[in-house]
Structures are given as structure tokens and as C-alpha cells.
KOLNU-529381 format. One line per field, with one value per residue (C-alpha): x, y, z; chain. Coordinates in Angstrom, 1 decimal, always signed. Example, Ala and Ser with C-alpha at 12.3 -4.5 7.8 and 13.67 -1.06 7.14 Angstrom:
<patis>
east = +12.3,+13.7
north = -4.5,-1.1
up = +7.8,+7.1
c = A,A
</patis>
This chain:
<patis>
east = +0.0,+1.2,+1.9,-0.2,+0.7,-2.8,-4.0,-5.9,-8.5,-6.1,-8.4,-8.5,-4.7,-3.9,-6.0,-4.3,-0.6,-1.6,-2.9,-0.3,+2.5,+1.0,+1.4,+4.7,+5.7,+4.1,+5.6,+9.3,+8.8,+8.2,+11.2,+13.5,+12.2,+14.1,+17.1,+17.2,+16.9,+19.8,+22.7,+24.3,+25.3,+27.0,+30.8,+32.4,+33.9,+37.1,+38.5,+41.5,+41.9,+42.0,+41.7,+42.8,+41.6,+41.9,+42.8,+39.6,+36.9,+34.2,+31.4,+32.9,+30.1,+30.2,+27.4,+27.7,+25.5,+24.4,+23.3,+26.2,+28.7,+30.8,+30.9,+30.5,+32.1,+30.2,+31.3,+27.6,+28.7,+28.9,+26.4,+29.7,+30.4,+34.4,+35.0,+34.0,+35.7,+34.4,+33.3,+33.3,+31.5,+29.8,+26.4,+26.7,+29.8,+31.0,+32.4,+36.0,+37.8,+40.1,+43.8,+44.8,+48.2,+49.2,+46.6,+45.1,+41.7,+41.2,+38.1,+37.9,+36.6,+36.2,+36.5,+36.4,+38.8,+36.1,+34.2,+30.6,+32.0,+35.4,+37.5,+37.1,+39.2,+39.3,+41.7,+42.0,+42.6,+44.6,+43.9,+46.0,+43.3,+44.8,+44.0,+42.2,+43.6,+45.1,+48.4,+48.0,+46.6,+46.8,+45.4,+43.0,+43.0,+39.7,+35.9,+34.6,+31.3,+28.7,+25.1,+22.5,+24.3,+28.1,+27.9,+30.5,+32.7,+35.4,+36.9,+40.0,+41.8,+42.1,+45.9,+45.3,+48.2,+45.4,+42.6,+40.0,+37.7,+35.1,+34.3,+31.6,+32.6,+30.9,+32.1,+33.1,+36.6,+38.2,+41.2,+44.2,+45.9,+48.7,+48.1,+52.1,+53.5,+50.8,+50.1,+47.8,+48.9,+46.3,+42.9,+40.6,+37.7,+35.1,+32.2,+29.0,+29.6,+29.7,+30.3,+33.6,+33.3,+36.9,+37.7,+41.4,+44.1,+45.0,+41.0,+37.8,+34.9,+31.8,+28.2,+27.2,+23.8,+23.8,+23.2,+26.9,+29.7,+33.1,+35.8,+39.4,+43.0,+45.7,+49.6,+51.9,+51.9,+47.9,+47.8,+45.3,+46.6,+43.2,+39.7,+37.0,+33.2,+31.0,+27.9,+24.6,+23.2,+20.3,+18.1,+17.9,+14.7,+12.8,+13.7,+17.3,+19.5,+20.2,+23.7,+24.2,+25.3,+27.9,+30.3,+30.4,+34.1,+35.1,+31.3,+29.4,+25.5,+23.3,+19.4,+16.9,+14.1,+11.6,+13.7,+15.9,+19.4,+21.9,+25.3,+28.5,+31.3,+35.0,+36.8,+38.0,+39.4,+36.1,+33.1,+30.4,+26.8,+25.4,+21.7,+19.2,+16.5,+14.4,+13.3,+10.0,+7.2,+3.8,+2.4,+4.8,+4.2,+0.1,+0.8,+2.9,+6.4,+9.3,+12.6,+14.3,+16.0,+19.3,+21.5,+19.3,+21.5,+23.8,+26.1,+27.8,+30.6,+31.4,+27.8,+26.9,+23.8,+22.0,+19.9,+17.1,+15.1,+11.8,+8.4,+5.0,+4.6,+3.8,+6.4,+8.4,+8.8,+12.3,+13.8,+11.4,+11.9,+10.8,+9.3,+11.2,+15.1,+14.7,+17.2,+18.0,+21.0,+22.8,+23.5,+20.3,+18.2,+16.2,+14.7,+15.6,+14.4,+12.6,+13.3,+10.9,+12.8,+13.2,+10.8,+14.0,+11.4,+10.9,+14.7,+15.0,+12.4,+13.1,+16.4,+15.1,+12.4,+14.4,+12.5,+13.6,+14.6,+12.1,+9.8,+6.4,+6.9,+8.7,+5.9,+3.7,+5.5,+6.5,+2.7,+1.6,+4.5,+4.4,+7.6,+9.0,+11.1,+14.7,+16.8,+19.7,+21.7,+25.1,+26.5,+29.8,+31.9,+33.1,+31.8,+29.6,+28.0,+25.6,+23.1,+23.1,+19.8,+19.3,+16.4,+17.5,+15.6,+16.9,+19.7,+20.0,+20.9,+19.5,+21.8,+20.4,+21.2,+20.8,+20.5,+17.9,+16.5,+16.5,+17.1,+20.0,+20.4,+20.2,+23.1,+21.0,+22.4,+24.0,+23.6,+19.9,+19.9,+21.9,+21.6,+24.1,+26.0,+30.0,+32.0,+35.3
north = +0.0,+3.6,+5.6,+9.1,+12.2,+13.0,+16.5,+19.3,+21.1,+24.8,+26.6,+24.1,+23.2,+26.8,+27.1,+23.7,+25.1,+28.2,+26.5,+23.8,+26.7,+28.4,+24.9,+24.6,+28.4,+27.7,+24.6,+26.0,+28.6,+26.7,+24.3,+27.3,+28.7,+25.6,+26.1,+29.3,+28.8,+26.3,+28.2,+29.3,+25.6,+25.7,+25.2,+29.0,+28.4,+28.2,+31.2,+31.3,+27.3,+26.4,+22.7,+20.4,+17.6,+14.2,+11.9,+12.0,+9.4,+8.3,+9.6,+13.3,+15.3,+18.5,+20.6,+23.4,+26.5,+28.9,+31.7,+31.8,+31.2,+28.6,+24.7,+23.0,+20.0,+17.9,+14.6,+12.0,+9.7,+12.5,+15.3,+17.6,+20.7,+20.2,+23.1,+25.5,+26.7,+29.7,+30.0,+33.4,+34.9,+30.9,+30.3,+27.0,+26.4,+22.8,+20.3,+20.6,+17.3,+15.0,+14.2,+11.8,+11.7,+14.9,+15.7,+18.5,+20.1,+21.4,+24.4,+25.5,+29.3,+32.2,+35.9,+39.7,+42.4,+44.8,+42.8,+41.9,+43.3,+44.0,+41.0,+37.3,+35.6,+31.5,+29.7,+26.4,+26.8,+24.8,+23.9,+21.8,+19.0,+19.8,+23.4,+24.3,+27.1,+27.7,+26.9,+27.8,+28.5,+27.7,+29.9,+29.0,+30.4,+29.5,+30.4,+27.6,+26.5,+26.9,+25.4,+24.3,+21.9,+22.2,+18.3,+17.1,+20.2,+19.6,+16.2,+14.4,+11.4,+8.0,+8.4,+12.0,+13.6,+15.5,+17.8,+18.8,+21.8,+22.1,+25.4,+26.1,+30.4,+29.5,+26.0,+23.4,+22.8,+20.5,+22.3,+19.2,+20.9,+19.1,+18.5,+17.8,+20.3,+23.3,+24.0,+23.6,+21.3,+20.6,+22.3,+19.8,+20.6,+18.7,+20.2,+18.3,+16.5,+17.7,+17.0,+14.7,+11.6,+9.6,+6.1,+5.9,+7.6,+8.5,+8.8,+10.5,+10.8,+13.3,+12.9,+13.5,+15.0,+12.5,+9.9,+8.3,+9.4,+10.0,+8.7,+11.2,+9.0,+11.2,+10.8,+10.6,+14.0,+14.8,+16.0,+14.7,+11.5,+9.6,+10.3,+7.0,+7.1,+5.0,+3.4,+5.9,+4.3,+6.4,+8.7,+12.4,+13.5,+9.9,+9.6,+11.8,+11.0,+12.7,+14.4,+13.1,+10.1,+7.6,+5.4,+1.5,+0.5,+1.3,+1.6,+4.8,+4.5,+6.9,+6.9,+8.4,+10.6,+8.1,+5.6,+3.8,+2.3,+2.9,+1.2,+2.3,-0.1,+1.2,-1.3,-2.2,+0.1,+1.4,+1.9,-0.1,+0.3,-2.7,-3.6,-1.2,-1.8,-0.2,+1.0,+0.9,-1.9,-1.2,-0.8,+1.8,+4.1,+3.4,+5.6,+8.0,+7.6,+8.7,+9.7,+12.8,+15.9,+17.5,+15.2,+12.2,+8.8,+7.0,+4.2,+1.9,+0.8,-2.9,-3.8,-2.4,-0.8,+1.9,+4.3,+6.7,+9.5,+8.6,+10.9,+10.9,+13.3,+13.7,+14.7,+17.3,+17.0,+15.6,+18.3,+17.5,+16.3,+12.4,+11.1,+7.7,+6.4,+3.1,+0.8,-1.8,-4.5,-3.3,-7.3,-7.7,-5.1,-6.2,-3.5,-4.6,-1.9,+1.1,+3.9,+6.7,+9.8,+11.9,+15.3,+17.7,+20.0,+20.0,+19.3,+22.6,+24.4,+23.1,+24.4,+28.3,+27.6,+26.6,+23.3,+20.5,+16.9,+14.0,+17.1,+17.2,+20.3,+18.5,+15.9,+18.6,+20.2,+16.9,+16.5,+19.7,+20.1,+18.2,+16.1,+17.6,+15.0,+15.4,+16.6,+14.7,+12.0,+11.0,+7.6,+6.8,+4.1,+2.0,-1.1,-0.1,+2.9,+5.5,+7.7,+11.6,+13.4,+17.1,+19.3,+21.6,+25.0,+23.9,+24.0,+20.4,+16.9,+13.9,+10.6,+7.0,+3.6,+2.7,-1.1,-0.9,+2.8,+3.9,+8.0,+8.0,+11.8,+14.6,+17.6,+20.8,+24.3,+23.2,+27.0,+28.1,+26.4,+24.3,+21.4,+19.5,+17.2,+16.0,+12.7,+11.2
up = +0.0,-0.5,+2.1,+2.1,+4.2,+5.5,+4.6,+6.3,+4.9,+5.0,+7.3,+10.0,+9.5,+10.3,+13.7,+14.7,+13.6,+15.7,+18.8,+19.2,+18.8,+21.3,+23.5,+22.5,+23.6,+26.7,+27.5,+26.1,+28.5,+31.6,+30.5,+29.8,+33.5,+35.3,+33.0,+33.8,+37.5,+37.1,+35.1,+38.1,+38.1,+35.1,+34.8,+33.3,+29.6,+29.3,+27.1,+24.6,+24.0,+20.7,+19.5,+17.0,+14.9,+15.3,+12.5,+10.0,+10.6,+8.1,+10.2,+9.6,+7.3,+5.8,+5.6,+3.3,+3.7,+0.9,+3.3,+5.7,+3.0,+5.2,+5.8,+9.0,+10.0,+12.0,+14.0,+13.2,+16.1,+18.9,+16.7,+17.9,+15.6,+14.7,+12.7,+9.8,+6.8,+4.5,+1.1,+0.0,-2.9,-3.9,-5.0,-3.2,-0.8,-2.2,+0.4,+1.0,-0.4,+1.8,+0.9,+3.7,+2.0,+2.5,+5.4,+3.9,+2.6,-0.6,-1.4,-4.4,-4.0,-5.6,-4.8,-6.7,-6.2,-5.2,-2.6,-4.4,-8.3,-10.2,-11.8,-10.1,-9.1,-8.9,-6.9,-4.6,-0.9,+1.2,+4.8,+7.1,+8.9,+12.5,+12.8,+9.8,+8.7,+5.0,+4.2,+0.6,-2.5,-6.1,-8.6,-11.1,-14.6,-15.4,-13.6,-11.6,-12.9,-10.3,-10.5,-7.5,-5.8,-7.4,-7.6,-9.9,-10.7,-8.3,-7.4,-6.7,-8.6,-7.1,-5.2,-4.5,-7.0,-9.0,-8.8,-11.4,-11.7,-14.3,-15.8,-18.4,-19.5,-22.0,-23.2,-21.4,-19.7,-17.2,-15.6,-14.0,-11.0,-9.7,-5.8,-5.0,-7.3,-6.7,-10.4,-13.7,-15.9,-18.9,-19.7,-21.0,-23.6,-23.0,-25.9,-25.2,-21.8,-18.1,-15.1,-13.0,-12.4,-11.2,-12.2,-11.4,-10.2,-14.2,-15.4,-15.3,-17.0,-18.3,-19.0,-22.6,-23.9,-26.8,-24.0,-23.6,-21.3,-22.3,-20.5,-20.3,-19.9,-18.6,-18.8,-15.9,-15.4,-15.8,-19.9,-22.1,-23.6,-24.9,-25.0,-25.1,-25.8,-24.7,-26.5,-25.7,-22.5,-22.7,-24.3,-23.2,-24.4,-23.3,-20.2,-19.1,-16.2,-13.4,-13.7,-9.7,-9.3,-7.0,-7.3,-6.9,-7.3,-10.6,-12.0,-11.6,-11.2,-12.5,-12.3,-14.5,-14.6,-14.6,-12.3,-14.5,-13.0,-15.5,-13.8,-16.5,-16.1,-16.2,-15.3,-18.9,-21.5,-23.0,-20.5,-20.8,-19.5,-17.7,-18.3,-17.0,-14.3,-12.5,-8.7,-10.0,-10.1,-11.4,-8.2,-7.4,-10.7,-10.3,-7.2,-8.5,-6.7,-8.6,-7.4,-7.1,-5.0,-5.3,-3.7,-4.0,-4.6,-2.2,-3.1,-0.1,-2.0,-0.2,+0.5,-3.1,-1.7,-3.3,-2.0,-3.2,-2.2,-3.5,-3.5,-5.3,-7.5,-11.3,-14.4,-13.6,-9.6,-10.0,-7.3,-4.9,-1.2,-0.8,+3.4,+1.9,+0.9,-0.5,-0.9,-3.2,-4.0,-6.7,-8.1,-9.0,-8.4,-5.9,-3.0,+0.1,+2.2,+2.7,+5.3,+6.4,+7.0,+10.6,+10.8,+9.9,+10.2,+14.1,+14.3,+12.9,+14.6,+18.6,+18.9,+17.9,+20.5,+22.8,+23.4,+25.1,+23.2,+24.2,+26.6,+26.5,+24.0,+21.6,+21.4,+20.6,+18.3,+16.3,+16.5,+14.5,+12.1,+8.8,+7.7,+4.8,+3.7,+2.5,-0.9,-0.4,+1.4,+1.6,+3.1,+4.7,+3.3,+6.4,+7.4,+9.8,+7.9,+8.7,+6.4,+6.7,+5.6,+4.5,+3.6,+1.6,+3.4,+6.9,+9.2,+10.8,+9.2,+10.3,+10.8,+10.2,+10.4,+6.5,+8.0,+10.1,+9.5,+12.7,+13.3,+15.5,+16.2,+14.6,+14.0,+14.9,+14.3,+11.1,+9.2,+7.3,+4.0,+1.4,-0.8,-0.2,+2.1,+1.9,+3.4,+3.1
c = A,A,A,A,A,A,A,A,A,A,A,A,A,A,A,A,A,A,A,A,A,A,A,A,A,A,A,A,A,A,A,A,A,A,A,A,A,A,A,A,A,A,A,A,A,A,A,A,A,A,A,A,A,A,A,A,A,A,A,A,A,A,A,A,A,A,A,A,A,A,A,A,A,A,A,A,A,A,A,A,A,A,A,A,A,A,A,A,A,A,A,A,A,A,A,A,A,A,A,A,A,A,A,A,A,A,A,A,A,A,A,A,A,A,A,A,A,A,A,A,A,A,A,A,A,A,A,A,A,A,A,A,A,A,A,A,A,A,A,A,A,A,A,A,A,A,A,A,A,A,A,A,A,A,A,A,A,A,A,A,A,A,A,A,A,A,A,A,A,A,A,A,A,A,A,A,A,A,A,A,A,A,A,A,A,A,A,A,A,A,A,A,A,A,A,A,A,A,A,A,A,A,A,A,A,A,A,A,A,A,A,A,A,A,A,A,A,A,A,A,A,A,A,A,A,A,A,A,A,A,A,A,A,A,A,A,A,A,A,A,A,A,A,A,A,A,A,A,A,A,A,A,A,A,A,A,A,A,A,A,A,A,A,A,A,A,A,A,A,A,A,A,A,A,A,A,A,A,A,A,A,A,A,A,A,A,A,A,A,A,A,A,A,A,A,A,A,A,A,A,A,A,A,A,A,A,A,A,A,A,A,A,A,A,A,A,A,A,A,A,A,A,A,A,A,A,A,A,A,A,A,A,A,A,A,A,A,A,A,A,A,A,A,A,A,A,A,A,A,A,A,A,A,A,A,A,A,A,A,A,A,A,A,A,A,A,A,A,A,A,A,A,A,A,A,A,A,A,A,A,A,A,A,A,A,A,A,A,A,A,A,A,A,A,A,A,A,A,A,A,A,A,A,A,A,A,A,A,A,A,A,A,A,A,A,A,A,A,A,A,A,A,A,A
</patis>
């Protein structure tokens, strides 16, 4: 059976908004009274220490936020806030990339020599992991392309030596920075395709709108050296693909539109697309679920599990939030789960009303305020994984247990808006 959100005639949905947040002030007021009563008991804070990081764990997440023009770095086992790094001048902050090699961070960022106006300036900042402040910068010739979620324009090589940075000013070209040496080596053109997808420490590939992708071979010391095309996979005009995707291995999984798996094989010379399925069965599309989001497909790499924000909705609703991830096995398609997602929404919303967690209050409030389901997802890649969930028009992320579903916390005070979510 489907799974309907239940809905209030609007008149009668606004007097119950109305009454139950004048319960939940009420109830956050009499809470905050005993805090209040009790500060004198807290501990002062210490001033002028300054920590450093740890060595970086899997359950590290970034969360990027358009408004505040930062990211946030977020511990999802102890929901502790490790540190931030800005992101001047970007439509959307992209996650800061890991080097364990040479224990570093890398932003790409952008800036103009006037403040908001004059000439811009692209360049990749450095951070050192301990402290997180810069230790350098490489300069970018090129502008950084920059689109609703920045997915795919900046990524890393498999063994960390080289960076690349997609611009479109106005066609299409993948600049190689050399991570050890600090410099730009090649400037790709890539007419027709878009977006970075790695597949080796010496290859990448791009997403074509004639339905193929291409895949890029680099020499030693990151020029062009080959360019392969695959068969089309599938047609942009039926039934497109999303340009997000992830990575299984050395395949890349992309799914349509209409909820076609499309899993591209690189693992020989020339990449091959595997036989599409689909997340859908006829029950399914007789009730109108479909995927999409912004950030909306998660691959566990050794466990080849794939998840999916799904939602019901008709042609044309593939940004919207989904109430469900599903997940499926990868071998054979087959959905072996589905997850309902946490109420971000009254995440969000305790925190600024000062309500307790698990108070009568929060009951309340969880009661009255409608789940608005999530834009994207992210999974870590150790054995003992977890889920992070985003809505893209609030501050907190969710974390869940992609095994069993259950919500295991949720990291509140994470900025005011952003699409999308970064791990290691």
C-alpha cells in the first residue's frame, strides 16, 4: 500500500498550527524557566583554548550553507560541531575534499577584487586538517562553474596527485591541478559532456547529452593523452538521467528521470553500461512515486547498496523532497528496504524555541508540524555505515542507520539552508 501524508482542509490546518505553537511556547517557557533557575550551576567556559583535529573518521560530514557562505564539520557519532571553513563569494559552498596523503583540505573558491564586483578571481585553498587554517593557494585560470548543488565540478583522482575543476565560461573545460606540485597542468575541452566523475588515479569521466559518457585517460603527469566514448546508454529526451550520481568500485551508477538504474562499467578500457532496471514496479508508478532531489543517490561501495530519495509526484517534480530512501542491491536489483525519513522540520524548529529533546513540548511540536522530507543524502563508506539526511531550506541533518532505518540523532544548528552534504 502507498503511504499518504494525511491532509488538512487549509483553514483548520492553520488554527491547529496556531494552537499547538501556542502549547509549544508555553511549554518552552516553563522548560526554559528551570534552565534558567539552574545556570548558576554551570561550569564557566574556558577562554583562549583552541583545539585540534583528530585523524579523519568516516562519520565526519560536511554541511555546506548557501546563506552563511561557510561549511560546517560535524562529528555524526557525537552530533559535535568540529569546525567550519568559508566560502566566499559561492552560490553554493562545495564540500571541502580530503587528501589523507598529505593531510590537507582542498576548497575550491572564488573571490572579486572589489568585494561583491570587479575582476574574479578562482583559486584552490589549502587547509592543514589539525587546525584548519590555510596553508596555501593555487590559482585558477579559469571560472569555476557553479550550478544548484556544485555536484561534480570539483573532485580528486584515485591516489590523491590530481585535482579537477570544471568550468563552463561558456564551453566546457576540465582544468588538471597538480596537488604535490601546486600547479595547472592541462585544460581539458570537453564540448558536449559535463560534469567529474573519477575512475582511477589517471582517469575521469563526463556525462554526454547525446546519452553516452566520455571517458578522459591522462599521462603521468595529468595532460590529455586519450579520449573514449561509450555506446549511448540512454536517451535524453525519453527519459534523461540525473547528472548526480555515485560510485560503486570502478562503475558509476546513474538513475533516471523516470527511475531507471543505468550502472556504467570502467573497469575495462572502453566503459560499458550494464543492463538497466528499474526501482519501480507497477504498483509503485500506479501511485505516483518517482525519485528525485538535489543530492538524492547513495552508493555503499562494499555492501553495493543503493539508496534513493523517492516521492510521489507527477512529471516534472524531480527536485522534490521524498518522506522515503529506498534501498535496493545493486546485483540484481532487488529492494531490500525502505526507510521513512526523521521530521527535519521540528529538528529545525526546537532548537530556535528553545525546546527540550524528548519534553512534553517537543511531542507537541513533532505532532503539528508536517515532515517535509529530504533533498539529499550522503553515506559513509566503512563497514559499519551510517546515512546523513538534508532538507535543503533547513539548518540540521539527520543521521540514520541505512541497515535498520533507525534515526540516531540529529546535528541541529548546522547553518539556514543548502543542498548538499560531503563525506570522506
Amino acid at each position: 500500500m502507498g503511504r499518504q501524508m494525511m491532509q488538512w482542509p487549509g483553514r483548520d490546518r492553520t488554527r491547529r498550527m496556531l494552537v499547538a505553537v501556542f502549547v509549544v511556547v508555553l511549554l518552552s517557557l516553563s522548560t526554559n524557566a528551570n534552565i534558567i533557575a539552574n545556570a548558576n550551576a554551570l561550569e564557566p567556559e574556558e577562554i583562549g583554548r583552541v583545539a585540534t583535529l583528530s585523524a579523519p573518521d568516516p562519520h565526519w560530514v560536511w554541511v555546506p550553507d548557501r546563506l552563511l557562505q561557510h561549511s560546517i564539520l560535524y562529528d555524526g557519532d557525537s552530533g559535535d560541531v568540529l569546525g567550519m571553513i568559508d566560502n566566499p563569494a559561492m552560490l553554493t559552498p562545495r564540500a571541502p575534499i580530503l587528501s589523507r596523503k598529505r593531510s590537507e583540505f582542498y576548497s575550491v573558491d572564488l573571490d572579486y577584487d572589489r568585494g561583491r564586483r570587479g575582476t574574479r578571481i578562482d583559486y584552490v585553498t589549502i587547509y592543514d586538517i589539525e587546525t584548519l587554517l590555510p596553508v596555501g593557494e593555487i590559482s585558477l585560470p579559469l571560472k569555476s562553474a557553479e550550478s544548484n548543488t556544485g555536484l561534480g565540478h570539483v573532485v580528486m583522482l584515485d591516489g590523491e596527485k590530481f585535482l579537477l575543476v570544471f568550468s563552463q565560461s561558456p564551453q566546457p573545460v576540465t582544468t588538471v591541478v597538480d596537488l604535490e606540485d601546486r600547479k595547472v597542468v592541462d585544460q581539458i575541452a570537453t564540448a558536449g559532456c559535463a560534469g567529474l566523475y573519477p575512475v582511477g588515479p589517471l582517469r575521469f569521466a563526463s556525462l554526454c547529452g547525446n546519452g553516452t559518457v566520455l571517458l578522459h585517460v591522462l599521462a603521468e603527469d595529468g595532460r590529455l593523452q586519450e579520449r573514449i566514448h561509450s555506446e549511448p546508454f540512454f536517451d535524453t529526451l525519453k527519459d534523461p538521467v540525473f547528472t548526480v550520481a555515485d560510485r560503486a568500485a570502478e562503475s558509476w551508477v546513474f538513475v533516471s528521470f523516470e527511475g531507471s538504474v543505468h550502472q556504467v562499467d570502467f573497469s575495462s578500457g572502453t566503459p560499458i553500461a550494464r543492463p538497466a532496471w528499474n526501482v519501480l514496479n507497477e504498483t509503485d508508478r500506479e501511485e505516483d512515486w518517482r525519485p528525485g532531489g538535489l543530492q538524492h543517490v547513495a552508493v555503499h561501495g562494499a555492501s553495493e547498496q543503493l539508496f534513493v530519495v523517492m516521492h510521489q509526484g507527477g512529471a516534472g517534480t524531480h527536485k522534490d523532497a521524498g518522506p522515503e530512501l529506498w534501498r535496493f542491491d545493486l546485483a540484481d536489483g532487488a529492494r531490500s528496504g525502505r526507510i521513512s525519513v526523521p521530521n527535519l522540520a521540528a529538528d529545525f524548529l526546537g532548537p530556535l524555541l528553545e525546546v527540550e529533546p524528548d519534553s512534553l513540548a517537543d511531542t507537541v511540536l513533532r505532532w503539528v508540524v508536517p515532515n517535509p522530507g529530504v533533498h539529499s543524502i550522503v553515506i559513509s563508506q566503512d563497514k559499519d555505515p551510517v546515512l546523513f539526511v538534508r532538507n535543503a531550506e533547513m539548518g540540521v541533518v539527520g543521521v540514520i542507520d541505512p541497515n535498520t532505518g533507525e534515526h540516531l540523532r540529529s546535528l541541529t544548528e548546522a547553518g539556514l539552508f543548502g543542498p548538499t552534504l560531503g563525506v570522506h
